[in-house]
C-alpha angles and dihedrals in degrees: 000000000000099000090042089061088041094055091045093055091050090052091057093234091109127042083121088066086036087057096038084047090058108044109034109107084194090076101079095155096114100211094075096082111134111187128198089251090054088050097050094043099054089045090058088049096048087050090052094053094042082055098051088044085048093050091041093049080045088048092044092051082049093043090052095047094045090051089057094047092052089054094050091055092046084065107048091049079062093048090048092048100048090045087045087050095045092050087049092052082049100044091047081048098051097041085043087057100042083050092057084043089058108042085048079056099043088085088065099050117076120231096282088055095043080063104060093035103080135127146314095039119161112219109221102164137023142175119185118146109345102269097133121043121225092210096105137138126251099270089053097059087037092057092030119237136204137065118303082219098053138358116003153137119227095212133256093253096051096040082053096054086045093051094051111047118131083266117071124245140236127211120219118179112175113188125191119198133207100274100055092272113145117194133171138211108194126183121196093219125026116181130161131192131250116269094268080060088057083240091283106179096250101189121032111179137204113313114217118164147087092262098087110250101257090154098078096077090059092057107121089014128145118239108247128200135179089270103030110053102183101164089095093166093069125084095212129055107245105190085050095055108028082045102222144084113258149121102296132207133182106286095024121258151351089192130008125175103177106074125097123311117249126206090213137036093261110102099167081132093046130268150172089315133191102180101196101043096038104003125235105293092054113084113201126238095223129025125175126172106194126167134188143159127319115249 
């Protein structure tokens, strides 16, 4: 009964009892006695143990949300490592066919070409028989279009992340024209910059080929599309004219892929152009851009 009182006192619900306690002549048994000191102490007790129910009630909310983080987390690790898995199988499946592609190419190139073209290549551009058109806005060769198997575009922001892993990379582009003639640019380093960048192609290596080297001009260059022209210092708007997303000069281009694809050589209305091998009103009948890395 006396610590009952006493708990209730330290509550603060009975200082009423705690009054009547003290005062009623009619309570002689002598064990109930409750002292101030009692008093302050098991109030100090009672505090304490408010304010450990208060902090465990605080750790078990934290604990909760943490628990939830962590499974959210947890999730979204799954979701990282399928979608890592899946760009891996992609990316097996897309060296594997490049590989067939240029082994079925390898009959065309003479001894010296049949050197540099070897395995574990990364298609990253293609153009076959005009079933995908280059013409696109910004947010398409960002994303990349087109189909892995035939024509198609990798996209700027992959080709980005490829370009700056912690290996260097090296730039093949092989070009087949409409008589059966395979020639090949190659650079020994290929970088381009982030989107804020506008994709330039930061780091452009040795050239070394049969090709001609047109891609010298578009070292430094800002990437151009339909609706971004960043090229400022040309009067003309080259993706407009040229019809077609690429790394833009004044005036121009040397060499540019990405226009519309032509059934025959004649390009007079552009076309897929490599100035220095054809010239500029000649439009190839087979362009790839492939990089790896560097050996």
């Amino acid at each position: 009964m006396r610590y009952l009182a006493i708990l209730l006192i330290a509550h603060g619900l009975c200082s009423e009892v705690y009054s009547t306690l003290s005062s009623n002549e009619s309570l002689s048994n002598p064990n109930i006695k409750i002292s101030d000191d009692d008093i302050l102490l098991w109030t100090r007790v009672f505090m304490k143990l408010s304010s450990i129910k208060n902090d465990t009630e605080y750790l078990n909310r934290n604990i909760f949300e943490l628990n939830q983080r962590f499974n959210e987390l947890n999730k979204r690790q799954a979701n990282l490592e399928t979608g890592l898995s899946k760009l891996r199988q992609s990316h097996d499946v897309n060296v594997a066919e490049t590989n067939i592609r240029l082994r079925n190419l390898e009959n065309l190139f003479s001894s010296e070409q049949q050197n540099v073209i070897s395995s574990q290549w990364t298609t990253i551009m293609r153009r076959q028989d005009g079933t995908i058109h280059f013409n696109r806005k910004w947010e398409e060769y960002k994303n990349g279009f087109g189909n892995p198997n035939g024509d198609f575009f990798i996209g700027l922001e992959t080709l980005h992340a490829l370009t700056n892993d912690n290996r260097s990379q090296e730039l093949l582009i092989v070009l087949t024209d409409f008589d059966g003639q395979t020639r090949y640019a190659r650079y020994s380093s290929f970088r381009i910059g982030r989107e804020d960048e506008q994709y330039a192609i930061t780091e452009l290596g040795m050239y070394s080929g049969d090709a001609g080297d047109a891609m010298v001009y578009h070292r430094g260059k800002k990437f151009s599309t339909l609706d971004r022209d960043n090229n400022s210092g040309n009067l003309r708007n080259c993706p407009h004219t040229f019809m077609g997303g690429w790394w833009f000069h004044d005036p121009c281009y040397s060499g540019h892929l990405h226009g519309p694809y032509r059934q025959k050589a004649e390009a007079k209305t552009w076309g897929l152009s490599w100035g220095p091998w054809r010239g500029w009103d000649y439009s190839v009948k087979y362009a790839a851009m492939m990089i790896r890395n560097k050996m």
